[in-house]
Structure formats: structure tokens, C-alpha cells
KOLNULUM-245851 format. One record per residue (C-alpha): residue in three letters; x, y, z. Coordinates in pm, 1 decimal, m for minus. Example, Ala and Ser with C-alpha at 12.3 -4.5 7.8 and 13.67 -1.06 7.14 Angstrom:
KOLNULUM-245851
residuo/u/v/w
Ala/1230.0/m450.0/780.0
Ser/1367.0/m106.0/714.0
//
This chain:
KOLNULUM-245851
residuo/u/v/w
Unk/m1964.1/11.3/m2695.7
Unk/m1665.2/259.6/m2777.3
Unk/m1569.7/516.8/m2472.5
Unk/m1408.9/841.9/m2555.8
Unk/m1160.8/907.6/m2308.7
Unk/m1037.9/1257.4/m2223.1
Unk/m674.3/1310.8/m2288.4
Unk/m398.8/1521.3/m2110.2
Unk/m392.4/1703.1/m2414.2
Unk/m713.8/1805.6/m2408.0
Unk/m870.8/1565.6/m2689.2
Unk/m974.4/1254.4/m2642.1
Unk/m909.4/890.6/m2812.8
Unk/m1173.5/554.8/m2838.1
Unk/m1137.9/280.2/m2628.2
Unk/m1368.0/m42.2/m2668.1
Unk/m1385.8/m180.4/m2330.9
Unk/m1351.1/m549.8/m2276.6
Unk/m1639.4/m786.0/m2248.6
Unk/m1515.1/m1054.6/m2010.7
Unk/m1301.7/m1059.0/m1693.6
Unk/m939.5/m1233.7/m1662.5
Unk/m926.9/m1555.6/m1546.9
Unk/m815.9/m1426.8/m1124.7
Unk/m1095.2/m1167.9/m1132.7
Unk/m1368.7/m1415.4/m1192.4
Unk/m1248.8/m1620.4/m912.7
Unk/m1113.3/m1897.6/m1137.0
Unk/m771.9/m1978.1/m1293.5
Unk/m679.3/m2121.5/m1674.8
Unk/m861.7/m2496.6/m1686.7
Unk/m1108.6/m2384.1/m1386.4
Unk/m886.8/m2472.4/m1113.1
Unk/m1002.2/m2236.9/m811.6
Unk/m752.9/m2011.9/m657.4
Unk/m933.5/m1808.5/m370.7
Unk/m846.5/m1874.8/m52.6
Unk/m491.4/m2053.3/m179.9
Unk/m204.6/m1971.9/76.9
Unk/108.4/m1809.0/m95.3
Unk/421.3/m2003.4/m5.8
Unk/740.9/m1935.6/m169.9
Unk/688.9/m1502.5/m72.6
Unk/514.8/m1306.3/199.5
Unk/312.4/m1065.6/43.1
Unk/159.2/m793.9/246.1
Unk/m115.8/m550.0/m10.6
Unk/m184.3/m185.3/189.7
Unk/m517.7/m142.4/187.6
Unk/m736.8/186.5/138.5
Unk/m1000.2/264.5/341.8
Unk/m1353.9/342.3/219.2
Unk/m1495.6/684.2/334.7
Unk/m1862.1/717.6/424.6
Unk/m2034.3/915.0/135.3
Unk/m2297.3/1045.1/331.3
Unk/m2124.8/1199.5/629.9
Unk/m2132.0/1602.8/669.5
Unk/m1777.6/1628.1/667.8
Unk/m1485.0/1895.8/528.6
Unk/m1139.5/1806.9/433.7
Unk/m953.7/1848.7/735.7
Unk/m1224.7/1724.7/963.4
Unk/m1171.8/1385.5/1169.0
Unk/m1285.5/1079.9/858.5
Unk/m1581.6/941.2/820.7
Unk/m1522.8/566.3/705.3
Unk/m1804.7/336.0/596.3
Unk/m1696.3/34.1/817.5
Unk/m1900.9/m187.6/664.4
Unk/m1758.7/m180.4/277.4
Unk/m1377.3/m129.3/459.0
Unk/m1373.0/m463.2/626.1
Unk/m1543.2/m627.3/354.8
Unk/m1244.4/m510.3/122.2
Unk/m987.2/m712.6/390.8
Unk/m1142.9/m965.9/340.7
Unk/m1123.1/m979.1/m24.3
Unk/m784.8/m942.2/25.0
Unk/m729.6/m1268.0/295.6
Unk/m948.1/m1476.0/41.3
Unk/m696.1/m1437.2/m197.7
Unk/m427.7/m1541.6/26.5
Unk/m248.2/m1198.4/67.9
Unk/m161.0/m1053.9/410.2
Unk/m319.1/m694.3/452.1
Unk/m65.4/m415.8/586.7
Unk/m315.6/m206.8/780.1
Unk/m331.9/167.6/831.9
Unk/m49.4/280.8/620.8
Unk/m22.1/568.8/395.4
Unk/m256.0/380.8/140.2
Unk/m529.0/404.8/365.2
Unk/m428.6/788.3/395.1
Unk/m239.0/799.9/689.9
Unk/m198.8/1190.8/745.0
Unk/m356.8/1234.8/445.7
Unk/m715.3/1233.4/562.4
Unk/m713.3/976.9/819.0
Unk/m592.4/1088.3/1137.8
Unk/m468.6/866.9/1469.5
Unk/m771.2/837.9/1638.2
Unk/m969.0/697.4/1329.0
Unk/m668.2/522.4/1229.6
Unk/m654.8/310.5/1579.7
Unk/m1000.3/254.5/1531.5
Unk/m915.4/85.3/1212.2
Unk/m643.7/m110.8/1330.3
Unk/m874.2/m254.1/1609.1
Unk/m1170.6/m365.1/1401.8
Unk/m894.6/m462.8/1158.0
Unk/m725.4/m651.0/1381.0
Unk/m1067.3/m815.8/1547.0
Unk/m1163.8/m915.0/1116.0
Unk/m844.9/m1070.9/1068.1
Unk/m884.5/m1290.5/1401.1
Unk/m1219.6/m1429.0/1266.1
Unk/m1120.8/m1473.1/867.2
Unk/m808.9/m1590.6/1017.2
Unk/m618.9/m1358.1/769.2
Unk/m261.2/m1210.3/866.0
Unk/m212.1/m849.3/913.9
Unk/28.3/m582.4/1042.8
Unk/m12.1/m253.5/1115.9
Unk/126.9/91.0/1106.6
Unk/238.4/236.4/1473.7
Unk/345.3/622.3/1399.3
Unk/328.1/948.6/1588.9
Unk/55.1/1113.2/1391.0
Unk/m108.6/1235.5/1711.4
Unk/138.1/1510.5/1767.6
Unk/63.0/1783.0/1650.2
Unk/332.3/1938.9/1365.8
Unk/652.8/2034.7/1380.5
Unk/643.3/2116.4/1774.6
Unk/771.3/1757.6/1927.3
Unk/1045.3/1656.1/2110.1
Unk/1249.0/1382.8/2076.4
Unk/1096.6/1238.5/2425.1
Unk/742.7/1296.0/2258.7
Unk/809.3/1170.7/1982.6
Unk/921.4/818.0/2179.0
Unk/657.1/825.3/2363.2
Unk/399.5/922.1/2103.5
Unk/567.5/588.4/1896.9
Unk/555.3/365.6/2274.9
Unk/157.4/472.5/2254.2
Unk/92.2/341.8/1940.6
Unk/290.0/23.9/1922.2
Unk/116.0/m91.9/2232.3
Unk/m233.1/m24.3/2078.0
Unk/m105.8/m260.8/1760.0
Unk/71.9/m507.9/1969.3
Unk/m298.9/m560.9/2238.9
Unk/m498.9/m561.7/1918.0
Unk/m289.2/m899.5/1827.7
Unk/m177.0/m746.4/1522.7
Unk/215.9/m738.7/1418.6
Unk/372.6/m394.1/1433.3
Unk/497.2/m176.7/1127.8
Unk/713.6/75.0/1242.6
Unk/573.8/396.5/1016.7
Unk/858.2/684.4/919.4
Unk/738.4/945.4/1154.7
Unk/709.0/1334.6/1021.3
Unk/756.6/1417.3/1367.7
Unk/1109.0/1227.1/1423.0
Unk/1163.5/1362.0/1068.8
Unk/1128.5/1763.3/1240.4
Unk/1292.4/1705.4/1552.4
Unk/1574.9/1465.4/1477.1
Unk/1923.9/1701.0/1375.5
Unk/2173.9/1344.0/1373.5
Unk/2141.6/1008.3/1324.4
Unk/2244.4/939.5/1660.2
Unk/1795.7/1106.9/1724.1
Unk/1689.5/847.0/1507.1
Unk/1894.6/551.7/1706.2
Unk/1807.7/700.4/2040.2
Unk/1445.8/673.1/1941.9
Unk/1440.8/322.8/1776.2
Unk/1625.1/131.7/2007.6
Unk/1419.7/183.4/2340.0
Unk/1111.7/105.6/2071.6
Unk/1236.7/m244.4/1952.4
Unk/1416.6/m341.0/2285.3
Unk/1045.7/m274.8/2422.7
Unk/837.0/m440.5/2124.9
Unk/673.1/m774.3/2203.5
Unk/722.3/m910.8/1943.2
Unk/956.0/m885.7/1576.7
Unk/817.7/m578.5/1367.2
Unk/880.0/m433.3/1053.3
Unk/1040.1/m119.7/1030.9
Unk/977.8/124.7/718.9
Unk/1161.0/368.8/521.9
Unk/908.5/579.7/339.7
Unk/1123.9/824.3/62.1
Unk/1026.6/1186.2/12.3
Unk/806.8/1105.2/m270.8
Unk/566.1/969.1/m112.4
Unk/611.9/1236.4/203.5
Unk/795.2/1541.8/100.7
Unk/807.5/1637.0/525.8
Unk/1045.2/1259.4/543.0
Unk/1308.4/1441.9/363.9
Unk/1644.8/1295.2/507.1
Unk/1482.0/1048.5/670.7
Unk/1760.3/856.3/936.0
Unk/1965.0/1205.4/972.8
Unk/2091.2/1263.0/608.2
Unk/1975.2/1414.2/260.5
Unk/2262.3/1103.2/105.9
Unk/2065.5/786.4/117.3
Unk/2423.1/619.5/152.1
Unk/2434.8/751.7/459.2
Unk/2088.2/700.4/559.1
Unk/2080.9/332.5/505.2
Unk/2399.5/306.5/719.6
Unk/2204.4/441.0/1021.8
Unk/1898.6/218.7/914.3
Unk/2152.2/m92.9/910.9
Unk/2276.7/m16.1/1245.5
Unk/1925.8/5.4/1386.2
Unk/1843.5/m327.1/1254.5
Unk/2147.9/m487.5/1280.8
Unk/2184.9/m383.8/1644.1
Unk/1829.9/m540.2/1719.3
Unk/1783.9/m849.4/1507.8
Unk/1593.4/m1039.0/1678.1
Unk/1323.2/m725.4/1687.8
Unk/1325.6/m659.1/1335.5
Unk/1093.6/m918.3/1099.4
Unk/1235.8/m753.9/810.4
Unk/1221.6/m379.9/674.3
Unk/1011.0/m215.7/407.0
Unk/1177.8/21.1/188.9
Unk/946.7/287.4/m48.0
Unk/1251.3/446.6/m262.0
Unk/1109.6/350.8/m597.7
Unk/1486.6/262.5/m648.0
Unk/1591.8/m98.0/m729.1
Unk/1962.4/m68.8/m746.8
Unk/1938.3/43.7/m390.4
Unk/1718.5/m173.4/m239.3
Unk/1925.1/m505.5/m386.1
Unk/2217.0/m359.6/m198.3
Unk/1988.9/m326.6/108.3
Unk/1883.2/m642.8/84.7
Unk/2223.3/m828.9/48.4
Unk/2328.2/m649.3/385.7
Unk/2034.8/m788.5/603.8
Unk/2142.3/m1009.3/910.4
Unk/2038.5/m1361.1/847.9
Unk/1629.8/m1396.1/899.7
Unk/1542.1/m1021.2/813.1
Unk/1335.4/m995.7/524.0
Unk/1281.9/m748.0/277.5
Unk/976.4/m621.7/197.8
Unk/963.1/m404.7/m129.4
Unk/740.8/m146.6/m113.2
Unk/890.2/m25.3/m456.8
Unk/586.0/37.6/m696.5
Unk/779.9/115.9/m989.0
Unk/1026.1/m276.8/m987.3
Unk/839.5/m530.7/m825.0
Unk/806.3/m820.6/m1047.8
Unk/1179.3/m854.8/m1066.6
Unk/1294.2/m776.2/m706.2
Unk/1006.3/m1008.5/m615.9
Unk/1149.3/m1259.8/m858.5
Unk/1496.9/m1189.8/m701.3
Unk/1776.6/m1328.1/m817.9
Unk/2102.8/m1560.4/m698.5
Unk/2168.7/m1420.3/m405.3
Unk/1844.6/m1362.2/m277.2
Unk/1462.7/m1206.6/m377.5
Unk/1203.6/m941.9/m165.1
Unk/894.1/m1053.5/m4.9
Unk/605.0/m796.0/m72.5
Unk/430.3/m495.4/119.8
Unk/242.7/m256.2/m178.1
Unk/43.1/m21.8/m220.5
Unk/m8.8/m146.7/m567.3
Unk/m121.1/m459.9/m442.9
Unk/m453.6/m314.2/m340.8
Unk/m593.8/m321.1/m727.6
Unk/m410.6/m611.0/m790.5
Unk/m430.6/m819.5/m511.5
Unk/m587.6/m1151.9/m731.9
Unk/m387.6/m1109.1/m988.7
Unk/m64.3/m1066.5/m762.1
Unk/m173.7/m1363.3/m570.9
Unk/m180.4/m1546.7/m894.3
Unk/137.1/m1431.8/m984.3
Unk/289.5/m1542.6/m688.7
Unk/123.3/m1896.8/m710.9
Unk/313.0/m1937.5/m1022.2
Unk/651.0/m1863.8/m790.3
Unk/547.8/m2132.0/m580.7
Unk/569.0/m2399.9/m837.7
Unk/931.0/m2318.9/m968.3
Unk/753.5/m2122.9/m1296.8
Unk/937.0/m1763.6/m1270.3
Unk/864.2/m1728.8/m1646.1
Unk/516.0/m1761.9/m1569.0
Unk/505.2/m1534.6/m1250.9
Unk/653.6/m1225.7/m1487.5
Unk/436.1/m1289.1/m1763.7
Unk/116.6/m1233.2/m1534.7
Unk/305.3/m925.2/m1290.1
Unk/547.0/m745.5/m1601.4
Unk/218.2/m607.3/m1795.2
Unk/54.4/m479.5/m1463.3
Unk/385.7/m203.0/m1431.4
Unk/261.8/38.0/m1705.7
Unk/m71.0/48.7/m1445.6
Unk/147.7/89.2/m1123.7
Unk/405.5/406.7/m1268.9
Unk/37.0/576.8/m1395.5
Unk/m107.4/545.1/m1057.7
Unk/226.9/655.1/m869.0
Unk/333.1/912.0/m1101.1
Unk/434.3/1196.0/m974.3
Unk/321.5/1380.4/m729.0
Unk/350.9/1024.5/m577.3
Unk/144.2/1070.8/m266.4
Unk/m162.1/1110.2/m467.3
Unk/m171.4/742.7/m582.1
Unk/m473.7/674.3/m363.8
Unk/m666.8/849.0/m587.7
Unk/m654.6/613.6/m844.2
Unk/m627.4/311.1/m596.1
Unk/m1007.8/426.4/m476.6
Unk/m1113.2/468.3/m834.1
Unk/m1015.6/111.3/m930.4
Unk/m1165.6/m57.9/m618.6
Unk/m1514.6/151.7/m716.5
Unk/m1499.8/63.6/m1078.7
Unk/m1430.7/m331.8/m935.2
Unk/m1759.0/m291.3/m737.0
Unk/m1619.2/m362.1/m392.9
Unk/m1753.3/7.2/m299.6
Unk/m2065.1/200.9/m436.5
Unk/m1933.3/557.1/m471.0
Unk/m1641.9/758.2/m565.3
Unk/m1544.4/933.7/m288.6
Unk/m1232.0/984.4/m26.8
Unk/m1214.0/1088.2/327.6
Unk/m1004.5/1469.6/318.8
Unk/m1215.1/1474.1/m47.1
Unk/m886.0/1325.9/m194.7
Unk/m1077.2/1181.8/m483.4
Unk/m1025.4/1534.1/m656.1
Unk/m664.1/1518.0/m601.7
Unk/m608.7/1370.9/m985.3
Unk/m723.1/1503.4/m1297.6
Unk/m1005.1/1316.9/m1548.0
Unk/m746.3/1232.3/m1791.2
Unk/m532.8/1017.5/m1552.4
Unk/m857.7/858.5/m1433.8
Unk/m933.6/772.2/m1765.5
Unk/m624.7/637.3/m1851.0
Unk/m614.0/431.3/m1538.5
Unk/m970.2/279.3/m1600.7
Unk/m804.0/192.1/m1945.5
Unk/m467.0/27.9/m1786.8
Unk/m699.0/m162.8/m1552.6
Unk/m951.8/m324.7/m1785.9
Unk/m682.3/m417.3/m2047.8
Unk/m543.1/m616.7/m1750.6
Unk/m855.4/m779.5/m1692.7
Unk/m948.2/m637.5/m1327.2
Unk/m1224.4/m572.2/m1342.8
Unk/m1473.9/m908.3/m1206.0
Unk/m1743.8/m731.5/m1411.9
Unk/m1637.7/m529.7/m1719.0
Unk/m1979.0/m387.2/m1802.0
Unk/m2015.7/m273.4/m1462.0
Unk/m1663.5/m111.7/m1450.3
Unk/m1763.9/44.7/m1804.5
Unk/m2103.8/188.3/m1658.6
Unk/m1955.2/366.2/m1359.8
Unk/m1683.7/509.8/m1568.2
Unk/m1909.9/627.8/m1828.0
Unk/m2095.2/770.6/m1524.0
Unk/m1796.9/975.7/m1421.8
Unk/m1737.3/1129.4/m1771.0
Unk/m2084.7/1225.8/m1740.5
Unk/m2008.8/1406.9/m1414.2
Unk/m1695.8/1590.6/m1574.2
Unk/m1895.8/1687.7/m1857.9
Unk/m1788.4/1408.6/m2117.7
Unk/m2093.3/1329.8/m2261.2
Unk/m2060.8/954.1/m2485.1
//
């Protein structure tokens, strides 16, 4: 059957969605070889993960979340069967964007507890999203961070070390951001990541580490880990700017690893190059994760050519989902994991599922089933077809 898709210019174009799934969506690889459950060797490749709200709940955007449990935790472990590591309560599962602290440590607990019994890897995000905004201190802001970080570290779950909005309102120098960061690592249990989320994907972390000049901001980020490296497991860095993370990268101390979180160049900062390569923490890696974990497979084995031809196509999907406004990606991130069937509705605690328009919905649904994401085509192709429906697109 032909769809007609809306377009941005108000008309709409065919589409003939596919009839069969890609070889890592049905669970199998070229030849029949199974994949799931493979570990990943040669990278360490974290996907964030969404969280599924509960449909049902009498809630209002701006209201604490209601999350359906149940169809969240199965999703993780979708993830760890694959042989991805699952970065926990980050801005992909909408992280001051719908989810607030105290659903967000309830996540990281049962999180935590899932990834004890699938024995799956995980780290999560310890922030200051309890404060309220724009009113801390510097001494709040510390201690809101100490709070958190403990709550990770008892759940047995590594730490991620979130760009705080807070630190973001109440820091005037670098010399706030070190004064907050050392005291955090020196107390940490164990190595964490730290993470330097850019303004477009949180206008309020707008010169983030003291400065507006990112050339000055990554100096203050080097000292910090550079000061502390036997705290820091390596440092995610959501620029969306290659050039700059390379040069990152090739000023690490020995052992810290980089973990792009750049959703616009990852297949070839993954890849890397002589004098070094990124491990993986993405957003993007939430509708790809079986594909990605194919990808990377390929890596293992020495075959770079064959690790670009399966992660190059998937970039057209990644710049529509992160296009700008940027923060809205988890729009589309939910869509795709509903049209997969790993959740039964369409909908997104804060009611962030209105936050893009049809057309880009359409066009992602197209991106994602000419990739072959979709385990079930004709399912994905039903529940889209429903959601025309809804819009008024009648087929």
C-alpha cells in the first residue's frame, strides 16, 4: 500500500512502505548468524534511553510524570540484549523537560535494580534539578549535585555528571565551576563521566564552564579533568561539532575516554582515526540501538568499511530528528520506539509528543523504515497510518 505523507509545504508526496525488516531488526544478521545478546568490544557504547509515560494517568504538563514502568524497563532491556550500555536518566528521557528529580531517582533505582538482574551496564545522570530556578547558590548547588551522586553511586550504578542549569545561573567565573567539581569528584566513589551539554540542546547552559568562547570553556573543562584523573572515566561532549571534539579528545590524560554525544558526526568520530577514535553515549542510539550494535560488531572485526556502510545512511535520520530546535528530538525518538512496537501509544510525559509538527513525523517514519527499523513493517505502517488519521490525513 502507498502512504501519502504530509509535507512541510503543505502537500504531500507517496511513499510505499517496505514489506520486510533489515536483517538487526529481525534479530538476525546476513547468513542467519544471531547477534542479540553479542558484547561490543572494540567501543563502549552507551544509547540514552527515553522513558515511556503512562497514557492513562490524569496528568497536565507541568505536573510530576506519570511513567508506565512496566513498558520503560522492558525498553532497557532491549537495549542490554543488544549489547549496548544504557545511559540512564539523561535529557533523552526528558530530564527537565517533563521528568522531574523525584521521578527521575525513581528511575535510576528501578533502573539500576533491572540492570543488576539482566546483568546489563548502565550509568546515570546525577544533576541539581531539584532546585528550584534561577535562585541557588553555589553551596546549593554542591550540595544539591553531593545529593544526587550518592543516590546513583548506592543504586550501584556509575555516575554521569549532568551540566546543571543551576551552576549554569549562579556560576559568574570559571573558577564557580572548579570550586563545584572538584569537592564532587574528590568525593565520588568511584570514576564518572562528566558531560558538557551545548546550548542547543539547553538554551539556560549557555556558557557553560564560565564563558560564551568554547575555547575557553574547554580549557576550564580540561583543568577539571585533568586535575582529577583518576575520577573522571571519560567525558561526554553534546556540541554537534566534530572539529572540536577531535581536539578534545587528543588532549585527554591517558585512560579518559571520550564519549561522543554528537548526533550530527558519529560514524566517523566513532570510527576515529590515527591518533585515536570516541566511544559512544547517544541519544540517537535509542532508535538505533540494533543497528548501532551491528555497526559496531563490524568494528570489532577490523571491517571499518563495513561499520560506515551500516552507520553513514542512518545520519540523514539523526540531523531530522535533532534539527533544530534541538531539544525537541524526543519527540521523534518516542514516535520511532511506538511505531517499533516496544510501546502501545503515542504519548509523552509534559505532553511533549505535540512538540513536532505532522510533517517531520512523517518524514521521520519515512527515514526510519527505509533503514529497515522497524522489526515489523506492517505494524509500523498501521500505527502511522493511524496517526494521519488523527491529524486529519485521511489515505
Amino acid at each position: 500500500m502507498t502512504l501519502f505523507l504530509p509535507s512541510a509545504d503543505g502537500g504531500s508526496h507517496p511513499y510505499t512502505p517496505r514489506q520486510e525488516p533489515a536483517s538487526f531488526a529481525a534479530g538476525g544478521a546476513p547468513g542467519g548468524a544471531p547477534v542479540r545478546g553479542a558484547p561490543l568490544a572494540s567501543r563502549t557504547v552507551f544509547a540514552a534511553a527515553h522513558v515511556v509515560a503512562d497514557p492513562y494517568a490524569d496528568t497536565a504538563p507541568g505536573e510530576p510524570a506519570a511513567v508506565d514502568w512496566d513498558a520503560t524497563l522492558a525498553f532497557r532491556r532491549h537495549l542490554w540484549s543488544h549489547g549496548l550500555a544504557v545511559a540512564e536518566a539523561m535529557d533523552t528521557a526528558q530530564r527537565g523537560m517533563g521528568l522531574d528529580w523525584a521521578g527521575a531517582a525513581e528511575l535510576i533505582r528501578r533502573s539500576a535494580a533491572e540492570a543488576k538482574a539482566a546483568g546489563g551496564r548502565i550509568a546515570c545522570g546525577a544533576g541539581t534539578d531539584q532546585l528550584a530556578p534561577g535562585t541557588a547558590s553555589l553551596d546549593a548547588v554542591r550540595g544539591a549535585y553531593e545529593e544526587q551522586l550518592t543516590l546513583v553511586e548506592e543504586s550501584g550504578a556509575q555516575a554521569i555528571l549532568m551540566a546543571s542549569r543551576a551552576l549554569a545561573a549562579a556560576a559568574r567565573t570559571p573558577d564557580d565551576y572548579l570550586g563545584v567539581y572538584a569537592p564532587l569528584l574528590r568525593q565520588a566513589a568511584g570514576p564518572v563521566v562528566l558531560h558538557w551539554l551545548g546550548p542547543m540542546f539547553d538554551p539556560a547552559l549557555e556558557g557553560y564552564w564560565g564563558s560564551s568562547d568554547l575555547d575557553a570553556a574547554m580549557e576550564t573543562f580540561l583543568q577539571v579533568i585533568t586535575e582529577h584523573p583518576d575520577k573522571v572515566d571519560g567525558v561526554k561532549i553534546s556540541l554537534l561539532d566534530a572539529g572540536r571534539e577531535i581536539e578534545l579528545r587528543r588532549r585527554l590524560p591517558e585512560g579518559v575516554r571520550c564519549y561522543t554525544g554528537d548526533d550530527f558526526h558519529y560514524p566517523e568520530l566513532i570510527e576515529g582515526d590515527e591518533q585515536g577514535f570516541s566511544h559512544a553515549l547517544l541519544g540517537i542510539f535509542d532508535p538505533l540501538g540494533p543497528l548501532a550494535a551491528q555497526a559496531v560488531r563490524a568494528l570489532d572485526t577490523g571491517d571499518a568499511k563495513g561499520f560506515r556502510e551500516l552507520l553513514d545512511p542512518t545520519v540523514e535520520l539523526a540531523r531530522h530528528l535533532f534539527q533544530a530546535p534541538t531539544r525537541f528530538y524526543k519527540t521523534g525518538v518516542v514516535l520511532l520506539a511506538w511505531l517499533a512496537g516496544h510501546q502501545n501509544h503515542f504519548t509523552m510525559v509534559g505532553g511533549l509528543q505535540s512538540a513536532r509538527s505532522l510533517p517531520h513525523l512523517a518524514r521521520a517514519y519515512e527515514l526510519a523504515d527505509g533503514l529497515g527499523l522497524f522489526p515489523d513493517p506492517a505494524l509500523a505502517e498501521a500505527r502511522m497510518k493511524s496517526l494521519l488519521y488523527v491529524y486529519g490525513v485521511h489515505q
